[in-house]
KOLVEX-950397 format. One line per 8 residues: number of its first residue (from 0); their letters; for each residue y, z, x of C-alpha. Coordinates in Angstrom, 1 decimal, padded with zeros to 4 digits. Each point is the difference from the previous one (the first is absolute). Example, Ala and Ser with C-alpha at 12.3 -4.5 7.8 and 13.67 -1.06 7.14 Angstrom:
! residues 2
0	as	-004.5/007.8/012.3  003.4/-000.7/001.4
END
This chain:
! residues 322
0	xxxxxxxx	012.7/-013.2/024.9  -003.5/-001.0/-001.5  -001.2/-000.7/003.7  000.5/003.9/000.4  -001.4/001.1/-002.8  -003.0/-001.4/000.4  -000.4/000.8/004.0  -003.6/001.8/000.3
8	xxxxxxxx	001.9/003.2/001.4  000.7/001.1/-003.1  -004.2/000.5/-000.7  000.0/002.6/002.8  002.4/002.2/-001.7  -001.3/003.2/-002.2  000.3/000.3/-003.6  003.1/002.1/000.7
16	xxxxxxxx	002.0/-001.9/001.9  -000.3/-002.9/-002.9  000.6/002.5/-002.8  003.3/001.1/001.8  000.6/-003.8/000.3  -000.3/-000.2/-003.2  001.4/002.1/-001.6  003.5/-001.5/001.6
24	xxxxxxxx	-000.9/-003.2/-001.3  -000.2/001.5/-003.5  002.9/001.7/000.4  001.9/-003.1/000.4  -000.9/-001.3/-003.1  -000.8/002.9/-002.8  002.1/003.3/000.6  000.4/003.2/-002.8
32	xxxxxxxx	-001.8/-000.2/-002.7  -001.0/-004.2/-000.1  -002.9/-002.4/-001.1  001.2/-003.0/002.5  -001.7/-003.2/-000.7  000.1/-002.2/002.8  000.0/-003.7/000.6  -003.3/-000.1/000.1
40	xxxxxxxx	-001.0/000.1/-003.5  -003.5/002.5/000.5  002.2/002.4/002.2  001.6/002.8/-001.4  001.8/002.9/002.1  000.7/003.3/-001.2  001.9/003.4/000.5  000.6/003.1/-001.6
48	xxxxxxxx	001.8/002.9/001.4  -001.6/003.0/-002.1  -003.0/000.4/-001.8  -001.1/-000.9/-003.3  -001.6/001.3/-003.2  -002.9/-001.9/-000.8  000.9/-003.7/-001.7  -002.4/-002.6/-001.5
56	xxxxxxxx	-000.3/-003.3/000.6  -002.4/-002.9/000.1  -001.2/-000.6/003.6  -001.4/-003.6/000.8  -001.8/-001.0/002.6  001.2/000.8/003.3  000.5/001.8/003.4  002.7/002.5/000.3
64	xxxxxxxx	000.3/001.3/003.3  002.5/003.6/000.5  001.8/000.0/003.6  001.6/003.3/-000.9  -000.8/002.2/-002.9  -002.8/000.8/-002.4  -001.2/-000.9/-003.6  -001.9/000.7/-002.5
72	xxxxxxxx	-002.0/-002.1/-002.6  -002.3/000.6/-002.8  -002.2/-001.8/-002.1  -001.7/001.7/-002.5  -001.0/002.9/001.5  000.0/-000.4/003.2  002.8/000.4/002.8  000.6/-002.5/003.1
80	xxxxxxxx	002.0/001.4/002.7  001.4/-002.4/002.7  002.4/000.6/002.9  001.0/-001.5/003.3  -003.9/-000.1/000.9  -001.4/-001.4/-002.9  000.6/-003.1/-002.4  -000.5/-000.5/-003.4
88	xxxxxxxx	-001.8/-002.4/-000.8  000.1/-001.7/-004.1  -002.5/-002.6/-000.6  000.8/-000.1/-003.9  002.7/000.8/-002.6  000.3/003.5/-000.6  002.1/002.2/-001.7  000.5/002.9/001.5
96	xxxxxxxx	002.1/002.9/000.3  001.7/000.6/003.8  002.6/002.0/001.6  002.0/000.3/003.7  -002.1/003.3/001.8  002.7/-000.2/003.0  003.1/-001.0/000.2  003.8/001.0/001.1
104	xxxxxxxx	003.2/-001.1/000.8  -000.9/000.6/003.8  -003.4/-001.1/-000.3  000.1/-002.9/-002.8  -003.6/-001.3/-001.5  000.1/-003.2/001.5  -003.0/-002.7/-001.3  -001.2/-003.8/-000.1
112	xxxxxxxx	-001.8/-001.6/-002.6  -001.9/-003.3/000.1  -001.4/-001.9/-003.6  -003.2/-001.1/000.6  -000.9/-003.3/-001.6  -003.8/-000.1/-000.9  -000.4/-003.6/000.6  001.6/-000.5/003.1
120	xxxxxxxx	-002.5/002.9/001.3  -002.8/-001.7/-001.5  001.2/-003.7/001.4  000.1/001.9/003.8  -003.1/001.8/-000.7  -002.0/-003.4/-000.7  002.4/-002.0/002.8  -001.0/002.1/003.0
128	xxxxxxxx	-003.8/000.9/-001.8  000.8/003.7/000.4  -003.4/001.9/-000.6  -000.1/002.6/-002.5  000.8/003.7/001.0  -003.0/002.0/-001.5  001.6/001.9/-003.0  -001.7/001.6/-003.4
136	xxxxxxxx	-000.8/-002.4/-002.3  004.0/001.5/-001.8  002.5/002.5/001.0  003.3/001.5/-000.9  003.0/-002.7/000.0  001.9/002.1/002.3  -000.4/001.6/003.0  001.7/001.4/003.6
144	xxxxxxxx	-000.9/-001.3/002.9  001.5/000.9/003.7  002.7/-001.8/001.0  -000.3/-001.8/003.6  002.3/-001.6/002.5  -000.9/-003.6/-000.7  000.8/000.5/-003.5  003.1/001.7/000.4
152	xxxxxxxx	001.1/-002.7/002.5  -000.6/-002.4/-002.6  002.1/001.5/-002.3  002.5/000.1/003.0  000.2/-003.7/000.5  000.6/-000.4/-003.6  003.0/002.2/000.1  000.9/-002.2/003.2
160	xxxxxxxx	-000.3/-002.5/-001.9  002.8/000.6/-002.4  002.5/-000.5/002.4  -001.0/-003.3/000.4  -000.6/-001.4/-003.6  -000.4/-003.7/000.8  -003.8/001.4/001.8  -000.8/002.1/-003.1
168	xxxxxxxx	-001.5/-003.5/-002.2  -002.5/-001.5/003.4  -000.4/004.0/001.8  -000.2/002.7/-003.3  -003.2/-002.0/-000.9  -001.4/000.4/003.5  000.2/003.8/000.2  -000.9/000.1/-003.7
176	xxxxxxxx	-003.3/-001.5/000.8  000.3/002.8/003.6  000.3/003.0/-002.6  -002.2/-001.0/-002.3  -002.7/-000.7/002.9  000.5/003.4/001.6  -000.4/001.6/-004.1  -003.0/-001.9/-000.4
184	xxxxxxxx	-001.8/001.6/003.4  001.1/003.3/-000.9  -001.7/003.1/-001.4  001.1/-001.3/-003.2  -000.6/-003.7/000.0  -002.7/-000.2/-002.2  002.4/001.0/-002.9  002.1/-003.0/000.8
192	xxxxxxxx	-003.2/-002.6/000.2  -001.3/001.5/-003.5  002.9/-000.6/-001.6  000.4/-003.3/001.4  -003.1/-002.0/000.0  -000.4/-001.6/-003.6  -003.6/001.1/-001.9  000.0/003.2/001.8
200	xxxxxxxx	000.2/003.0/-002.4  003.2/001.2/001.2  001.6/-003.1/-000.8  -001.5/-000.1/-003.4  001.8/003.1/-000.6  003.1/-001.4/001.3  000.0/-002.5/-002.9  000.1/003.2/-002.1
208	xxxxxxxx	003.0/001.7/001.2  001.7/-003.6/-000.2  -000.3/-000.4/-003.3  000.8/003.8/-000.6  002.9/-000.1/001.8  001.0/-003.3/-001.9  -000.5/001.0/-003.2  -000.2/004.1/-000.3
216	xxxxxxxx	002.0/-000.4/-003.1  -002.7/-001.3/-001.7  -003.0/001.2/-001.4  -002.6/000.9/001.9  -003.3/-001.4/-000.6  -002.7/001.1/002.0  -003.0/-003.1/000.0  003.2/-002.3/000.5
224	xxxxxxxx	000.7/001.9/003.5  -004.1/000.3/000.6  -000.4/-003.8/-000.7  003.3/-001.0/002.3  -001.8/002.3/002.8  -003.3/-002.2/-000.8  -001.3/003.7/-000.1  -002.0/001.9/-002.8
232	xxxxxxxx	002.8/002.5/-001.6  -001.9/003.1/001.8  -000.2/-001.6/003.6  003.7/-001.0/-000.7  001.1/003.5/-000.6  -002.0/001.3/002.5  001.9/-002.4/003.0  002.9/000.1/-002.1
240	xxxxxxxx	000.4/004.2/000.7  -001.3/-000.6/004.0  002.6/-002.3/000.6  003.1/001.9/-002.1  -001.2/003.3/-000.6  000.3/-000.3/-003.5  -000.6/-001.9/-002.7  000.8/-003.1/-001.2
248	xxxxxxxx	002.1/001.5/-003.6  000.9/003.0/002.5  001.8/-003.1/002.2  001.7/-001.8/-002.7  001.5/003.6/-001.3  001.3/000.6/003.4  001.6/-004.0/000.0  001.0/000.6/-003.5
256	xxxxxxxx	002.0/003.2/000.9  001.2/-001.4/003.3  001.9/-002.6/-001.6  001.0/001.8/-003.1  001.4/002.2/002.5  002.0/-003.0/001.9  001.0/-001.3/-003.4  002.0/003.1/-000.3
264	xxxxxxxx	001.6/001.2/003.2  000.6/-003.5/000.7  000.9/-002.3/-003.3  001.3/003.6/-001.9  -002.8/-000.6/-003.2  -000.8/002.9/-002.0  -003.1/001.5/000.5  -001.3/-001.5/-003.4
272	xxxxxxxx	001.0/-003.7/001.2  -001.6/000.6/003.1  -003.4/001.5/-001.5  000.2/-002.9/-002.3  000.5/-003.1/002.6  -002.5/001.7/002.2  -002.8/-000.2/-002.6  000.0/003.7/-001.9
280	xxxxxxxx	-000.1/000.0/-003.6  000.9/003.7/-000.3  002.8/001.9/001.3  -001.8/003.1/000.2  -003.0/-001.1/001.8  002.6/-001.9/002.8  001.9/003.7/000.2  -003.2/002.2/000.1
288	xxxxxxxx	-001.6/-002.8/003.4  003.5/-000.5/001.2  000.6/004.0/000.5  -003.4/000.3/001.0  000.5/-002.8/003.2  003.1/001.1/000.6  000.5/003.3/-000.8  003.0/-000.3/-002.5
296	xxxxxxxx	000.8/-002.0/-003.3  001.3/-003.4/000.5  003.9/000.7/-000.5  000.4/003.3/002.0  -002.2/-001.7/002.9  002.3/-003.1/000.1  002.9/002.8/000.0  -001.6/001.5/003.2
304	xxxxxxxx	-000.6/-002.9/001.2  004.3/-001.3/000.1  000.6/002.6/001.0  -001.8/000.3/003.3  001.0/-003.3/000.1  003.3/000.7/000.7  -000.8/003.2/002.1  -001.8/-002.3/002.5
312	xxxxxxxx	002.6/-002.5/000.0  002.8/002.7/001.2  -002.4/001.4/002.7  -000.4/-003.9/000.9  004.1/-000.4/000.1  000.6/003.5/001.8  -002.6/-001.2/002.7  001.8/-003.3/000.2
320	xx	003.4/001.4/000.1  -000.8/002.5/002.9
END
Protein backbone atom coordinates (compact mmCIF):
# COMPACT_ATOMS: atom_id res chain seq x y z
CA UNK A 1 0.00 0.00 0.00
CA UNK A 2 2.83 2.59 0.84
CA UNK A 3 4.37 1.76 -2.73
CA UNK A 4 1.03 3.43 -4.04
CA UNK A 5 0.75 6.10 -2.04
CA UNK A 6 3.72 7.39 -2.74
CA UNK A 7 3.61 6.74 -6.77
CA UNK A 8 4.43 10.34 -8.38
CA UNK A 9 0.82 10.20 -10.16
CA UNK A 10 -0.67 11.33 -7.44
CA UNK A 11 1.40 15.02 -7.86
CA UNK A 12 -0.39 15.48 -11.17
CA UNK A 13 -3.71 15.47 -9.67
CA UNK A 14 -5.70 18.94 -8.80
CA UNK A 15 -6.35 20.19 -5.45
CA UNK A 16 -9.89 18.73 -5.91
CA UNK A 17 -9.43 15.46 -6.70
CA UNK A 18 -7.19 15.21 -3.26
CA UNK A 19 -9.67 17.08 -1.23
CA UNK A 20 -12.42 14.53 -2.45
CA UNK A 21 -9.82 11.89 -1.46
CA UNK A 22 -9.64 13.18 1.50
CA UNK A 23 -12.32 13.84 2.69
CA UNK A 24 -13.14 9.77 2.43
CA UNK A 25 -10.15 9.13 4.39
CA UNK A 26 -11.45 11.42 7.15
CA UNK A 27 -14.59 9.94 7.04
CA UNK A 28 -13.26 6.66 7.89
CA UNK A 29 -11.89 7.78 10.96
CA UNK A 30 -13.95 10.95 12.52
CA UNK A 31 -17.79 10.94 11.60
CA UNK A 32 -20.82 13.42 13.47
CA UNK A 33 -19.74 15.57 15.54
CA UNK A 34 -15.80 14.09 16.61
CA UNK A 35 -12.28 15.39 17.59
CA UNK A 36 -10.45 11.97 16.37
CA UNK A 37 -6.87 11.70 17.51
CA UNK A 38 -4.98 9.47 15.45
CA UNK A 39 -1.97 7.27 15.99
CA UNK A 40 0.08 9.60 15.08
CA UNK A 41 0.33 11.67 18.08
CA UNK A 42 0.50 15.56 16.14
CA UNK A 43 -2.51 14.43 13.89
CA UNK A 44 -5.79 15.22 14.81
CA UNK A 45 -9.01 14.71 12.56
CA UNK A 46 -12.21 16.37 12.88
CA UNK A 47 -15.99 16.67 11.89
CA UNK A 48 -18.89 18.44 12.74
CA UNK A 49 -22.19 18.16 11.09
CA UNK A 50 -23.77 21.76 11.84
CA UNK A 51 -22.42 24.87 12.63
CA UNK A 52 -21.34 26.42 15.71
CA UNK A 53 -21.56 29.49 17.98
CA UNK A 54 -18.40 30.86 18.53
CA UNK A 55 -16.18 28.76 21.32
CA UNK A 56 -12.79 29.80 22.91
CA UNK A 57 -9.98 27.96 23.20
CA UNK A 58 -6.11 28.18 23.28
CA UNK A 59 -4.72 27.46 19.85
CA UNK A 60 -0.91 26.25 19.75
CA UNK A 61 1.16 26.21 17.17
CA UNK A 62 0.04 24.48 14.11
CA UNK A 63 -1.37 23.92 10.56
CA UNK A 64 -4.98 23.13 10.30
CA UNK A 65 -5.96 22.43 6.93
CA UNK A 66 -10.28 22.33 6.06
CA UNK A 67 -11.12 19.74 3.17
CA UNK A 68 -14.70 20.58 3.43
CA UNK A 69 -16.19 23.41 5.37
CA UNK A 70 -15.41 26.85 6.74
CA UNK A 71 -14.19 28.54 10.01
CA UNK A 72 -13.77 31.29 11.67
CA UNK A 73 -11.09 32.55 14.21
CA UNK A 74 -10.43 35.68 16.14
CA UNK A 75 -7.80 37.01 18.04
CA UNK A 76 -8.35 40.18 19.49
CA UNK A 77 -9.94 41.95 17.06
CA UNK A 78 -9.30 40.63 14.18
CA UNK A 79 -11.12 37.74 12.09
CA UNK A 80 -9.24 34.78 10.04
CA UNK A 81 -11.38 33.09 7.61
CA UNK A 82 -10.09 29.74 6.10
CA UNK A 83 -11.83 27.26 3.84
CA UNK A 84 -11.03 24.48 1.46
CA UNK A 85 -8.47 27.03 -0.27
CA UNK A 86 -6.77 28.38 2.39
CA UNK A 87 -4.83 27.03 5.64
CA UNK A 88 -4.44 28.41 8.80
CA UNK A 89 -1.48 28.71 9.81
CA UNK A 90 -0.49 29.26 14.15
CA UNK A 91 3.01 29.95 14.84
CA UNK A 92 2.35 30.61 18.68
CA UNK A 93 -0.14 29.92 21.49
CA UNK A 94 -3.18 31.81 21.21
CA UNK A 95 -6.34 32.08 22.67
CA UNK A 96 -8.75 32.73 20.58
CA UNK A 97 -12.35 32.61 19.97
CA UNK A 98 -13.55 30.29 16.76
CA UNK A 99 -16.60 28.79 15.27
CA UNK A 100 -17.75 26.23 12.24
CA UNK A 101 -18.93 28.93 9.21
CA UNK A 102 -20.14 25.71 7.09
CA UNK A 103 -21.27 22.70 7.89
CA UNK A 104 -24.23 20.00 7.56
CA UNK A 105 -25.32 16.66 7.82
CA UNK A 106 -24.95 16.31 3.91
CA UNK A 107 -22.00 18.36 3.67
CA UNK A 108 -20.00 17.72 7.10
CA UNK A 109 -16.87 20.36 8.01
CA UNK A 110 -14.32 17.94 7.55
CA UNK A 111 -10.44 19.21 8.80
CA UNK A 112 -6.78 18.10 9.61
CA UNK A 113 -4.53 19.49 11.99
CA UNK A 114 -0.85 19.10 12.39
CA UNK A 115 1.28 20.47 15.87
CA UNK A 116 4.16 22.07 14.91
CA UNK A 117 7.21 21.46 17.08
CA UNK A 118 9.49 24.67 17.06
CA UNK A 119 12.69 22.76 17.37
CA UNK A 120 12.26 20.13 15.00
CA UNK A 121 11.59 23.18 12.39
CA UNK A 122 14.50 24.91 13.63
CA UNK A 123 16.89 21.47 13.57
CA UNK A 124 15.59 21.07 9.55
CA UNK A 125 15.96 24.71 9.00
CA UNK A 126 19.84 24.53 10.08
CA UNK A 127 20.15 20.71 8.59
CA UNK A 128 19.37 21.52 5.01
CA UNK A 129 20.83 25.59 5.52
CA UNK A 130 17.42 26.81 4.26
CA UNK A 131 17.90 30.63 3.56
CA UNK A 132 15.73 33.07 5.11
CA UNK A 133 12.38 34.07 3.36
CA UNK A 134 12.51 38.02 3.48
CA UNK A 135 9.83 38.90 6.18
CA UNK A 136 9.29 42.22 8.45
CA UNK A 137 11.53 42.30 11.11
CA UNK A 138 7.75 40.82 13.33
CA UNK A 139 4.41 39.90 12.33
CA UNK A 140 1.11 38.50 13.52
CA UNK A 141 1.44 34.76 14.94
CA UNK A 142 -1.29 33.66 12.72
CA UNK A 143 -2.00 33.80 9.40
CA UNK A 144 -3.89 32.00 6.03
CA UNK A 145 -2.06 30.89 3.48
CA UNK A 146 -3.36 28.96 0.13
CA UNK A 147 -3.49 25.57 0.34
CA UNK A 148 -1.68 23.52 -2.54
CA UNK A 149 -1.53 20.03 -3.92
CA UNK A 150 1.76 19.04 -2.47
CA UNK A 151 0.62 19.88 0.81
CA UNK A 152 -2.60 18.35 0.67
CA UNK A 153 -0.94 15.17 -0.66
CA UNK A 154 1.15 15.17 2.38
CA UNK A 155 -1.48 15.24 4.56
CA UNK A 156 -2.86 12.38 2.32
CA UNK A 157 -0.05 10.02 2.96
CA UNK A 158 -0.32 10.61 6.59
CA UNK A 159 -3.88 9.43 6.55
CA UNK A 160 -2.39 6.48 4.43
CA UNK A 161 -0.48 6.01 6.82
CA UNK A 162 -2.77 5.08 9.57
CA UNK A 163 -3.76 2.05 8.06
CA UNK A 164 -0.44 0.87 8.28
CA UNK A 165 0.66 1.83 11.93
CA UNK A 166 4.00 -0.18 12.08
CA UNK A 167 5.27 2.85 9.10
CA UNK A 168 3.89 5.71 11.28
CA UNK A 169 7.38 5.66 13.89
CA UNK A 170 10.36 5.58 10.50
CA UNK A 171 7.52 7.40 7.68
CA UNK A 172 5.27 10.22 9.93
CA UNK A 173 8.74 11.90 10.54
CA UNK A 174 9.56 11.88 6.87
CA UNK A 175 6.43 13.74 5.73
CA UNK A 176 6.63 15.78 8.89
CA UNK A 177 9.85 17.25 7.70
CA UNK A 178 7.71 17.21 3.77
CA UNK A 179 4.97 19.57 5.42
CA UNK A 180 6.91 21.46 7.29
CA UNK A 181 9.32 22.09 4.10
CA UNK A 182 6.46 23.08 1.84
CA UNK A 183 5.15 25.68 5.10
CA UNK A 184 8.39 27.03 5.29
CA UNK A 185 8.50 28.15 1.27
CA UNK A 186 5.17 29.35 1.49
CA UNK A 187 3.63 32.81 1.49
CA UNK A 188 3.77 32.48 5.10
CA UNK A 189 7.03 30.90 6.00
CA UNK A 190 8.69 33.62 7.38
CA UNK A 191 6.15 33.39 10.40
CA UNK A 192 7.38 29.84 11.03
CA UNK A 193 11.34 30.82 10.78
CA UNK A 194 10.68 33.86 13.31
CA UNK A 195 9.28 31.87 15.64
CA UNK A 196 11.77 29.31 15.34
CA UNK A 197 15.26 30.54 15.20
CA UNK A 198 16.44 31.22 18.82
CA UNK A 199 17.60 35.26 19.47
CA UNK A 200 15.16 36.34 16.90
CA UNK A 201 12.51 38.75 18.39
CA UNK A 202 9.79 36.50 17.67
CA UNK A 203 11.16 33.89 19.63
CA UNK A 204 11.90 36.10 22.49
CA UNK A 205 8.25 36.71 22.67
CA UNK A 206 7.61 33.17 22.53
CA UNK A 207 9.39 32.80 25.96
CA UNK A 208 6.67 35.22 27.07
CA UNK A 209 3.51 33.40 26.15
CA UNK A 210 5.35 30.28 27.73
CA UNK A 211 5.61 31.45 30.85
CA UNK A 212 2.12 33.11 30.55
CA UNK A 213 0.48 30.25 29.63
CA UNK A 214 2.39 28.33 32.57
CA UNK A 215 1.68 30.39 35.10
CA UNK A 216 -1.51 32.84 34.23
CA UNK A 217 -2.57 32.27 37.68
CA UNK A 218 -0.13 34.21 39.03
CA UNK A 219 0.69 37.66 39.22
CA UNK A 220 1.65 39.40 36.66
CA UNK A 221 4.73 41.33 36.74
CA UNK A 222 5.62 43.27 33.96
CA UNK A 223 9.90 43.91 34.05
CA UNK A 224 9.81 40.06 34.98
CA UNK A 225 8.18 39.26 31.37
CA UNK A 226 10.48 42.30 29.76
CA UNK A 227 13.69 40.81 31.37
CA UNK A 228 12.62 36.95 30.30
CA UNK A 229 12.16 38.59 26.64
CA UNK A 230 15.77 40.18 27.19
CA UNK A 231 13.70 43.22 25.92
CA UNK A 232 13.22 46.77 27.54
CA UNK A 233 9.39 46.60 29.07
CA UNK A 234 8.18 49.06 26.05
CA UNK A 235 9.90 47.06 23.08
CA UNK A 236 8.38 43.99 24.88
CA UNK A 237 4.90 45.29 24.76
CA UNK A 238 5.20 46.58 21.58
CA UNK A 239 6.17 42.77 19.96
CA UNK A 240 4.21 41.37 22.51
CA UNK A 241 0.72 43.10 20.80
CA UNK A 242 2.26 42.39 17.00
CA UNK A 243 2.53 38.91 17.68
CA UNK A 244 -0.94 38.36 19.80
CA UNK A 245 -2.85 41.28 19.16
CA UNK A 246 -3.15 42.13 22.57
CA UNK A 247 -1.48 42.56 25.51
CA UNK A 248 0.46 40.63 27.65
CA UNK A 249 -2.29 41.13 31.15
CA UNK A 250 -5.04 41.27 28.19
CA UNK A 251 -3.56 37.39 27.42
CA UNK A 252 -3.35 36.08 30.78
CA UNK A 253 -7.15 37.35 31.36
CA UNK A 254 -8.23 35.50 28.42
CA UNK A 255 -6.04 32.09 29.87
CA UNK A 256 -7.37 32.88 33.23
CA UNK A 257 -11.04 32.81 32.00
CA UNK A 258 -10.42 29.97 29.52
CA UNK A 259 -9.64 27.69 32.21
CA UNK A 260 -11.89 28.94 34.83
CA UNK A 261 -14.30 28.25 32.29
CA UNK A 262 -12.98 24.38 31.80
CA UNK A 263 -12.84 24.11 35.53
CA UNK A 264 -16.52 24.43 35.47
CA UNK A 265 -18.12 22.70 32.53
CA UNK A 266 -15.69 20.05 32.97
CA UNK A 267 -14.71 19.36 36.93
CA UNK A 268 -18.44 21.05 38.00
CA UNK A 269 -16.49 23.96 40.45
CA UNK A 270 -18.48 26.80 41.31
CA UNK A 271 -17.78 29.88 39.71
CA UNK A 272 -16.05 31.15 42.97
CA UNK A 273 -13.64 28.07 43.14
CA UNK A 274 -12.96 28.42 39.69
CA UNK A 275 -12.14 32.35 39.84
CA UNK A 276 -10.12 31.43 42.86
CA UNK A 277 -7.78 28.49 41.40
CA UNK A 278 -7.50 30.52 38.22
CA UNK A 279 -5.82 33.49 40.10
CA UNK A 280 -8.86 36.15 40.89
CA UNK A 281 -9.17 37.50 44.20
CA UNK A 282 -12.61 38.93 43.66
CA UNK A 283 -15.72 37.39 42.61
CA UNK A 284 -17.04 40.33 41.10
CA UNK A 285 -14.28 41.40 39.02
CA UNK A 286 -14.08 37.40 37.62
CA UNK A 287 -18.15 37.95 36.76
CA UNK A 288 -17.92 41.55 35.39
CA UNK A 289 -14.54 39.96 32.54
CA UNK A 290 -16.09 36.63 32.39
CA UNK A 291 -19.63 38.20 30.98
CA UNK A 292 -17.72 40.52 29.19
CA UNK A 293 -15.53 37.53 27.13
CA UNK A 294 -18.28 35.54 26.99
CA UNK A 295 -21.23 37.33 26.94
CA UNK A 296 -23.03 35.70 30.02
CA UNK A 297 -22.15 35.23 33.85
CA UNK A 298 -20.24 32.22 34.63
CA UNK A 299 -23.19 29.76 35.84
CA UNK A 300 -25.90 30.61 33.18
CA UNK A 301 -22.96 30.31 30.43
CA UNK A 302 -21.89 26.83 31.72
CA UNK A 303 -25.91 26.09 31.68
CA UNK A 304 -25.89 27.01 27.88
CA UNK A 305 -23.07 25.42 27.44
CA UNK A 306 -24.64 21.49 28.74
CA UNK A 307 -27.02 22.06 27.24
CA UNK A 308 -25.93 22.43 23.65
CA UNK A 309 -23.91 19.84 24.66
CA UNK A 310 -26.35 17.46 24.65
CA UNK A 311 -28.28 19.10 21.53
CA UNK A 312 -25.15 18.29 19.42
CA UNK A 313 -24.75 14.92 20.75
CA UNK A 314 -28.56 13.89 19.63
CA UNK A 315 -27.93 15.50 16.13
CA UNK A 316 -24.56 13.37 16.19
CA UNK A 317 -26.70 9.91 17.24
CA UNK A 318 -29.68 10.80 14.70
CA UNK A 319 -26.93 11.19 11.96
CA UNK A 320 -25.46 7.92 13.11
CA UNK A 321 -28.61 6.09 13.37
CA UNK A 322 -29.83 6.99 9.88
Amino acid sequence: MIDAVHSPERYAMDTAEVRTELVGHIARWATGNADKATAIPWLTLYSRIQTSQPQCHVYEPSVAVIVRGRKQVSIGDELFVYDESRFLLTSVDLPVSSCIAAASEAQPYTSMRAKLDMAKIRQLILDYELPAPKVSPITRGMATGPVTVALLCAFSRLLDLLDSPEDIPVLSDLIYKEMVYHLLRSEQGGRLWQIAMTGSQSNRIQKVINWLRHHFAEPLRVDDLANLAAMSVSSMHHHFREITSMSPLQFQKHLRLQEARRLMLVEDLDAGSAAFQVGYESASQFSREYHRLFGQPPMRDIKVLRTSAQLMEGVAEGARLA
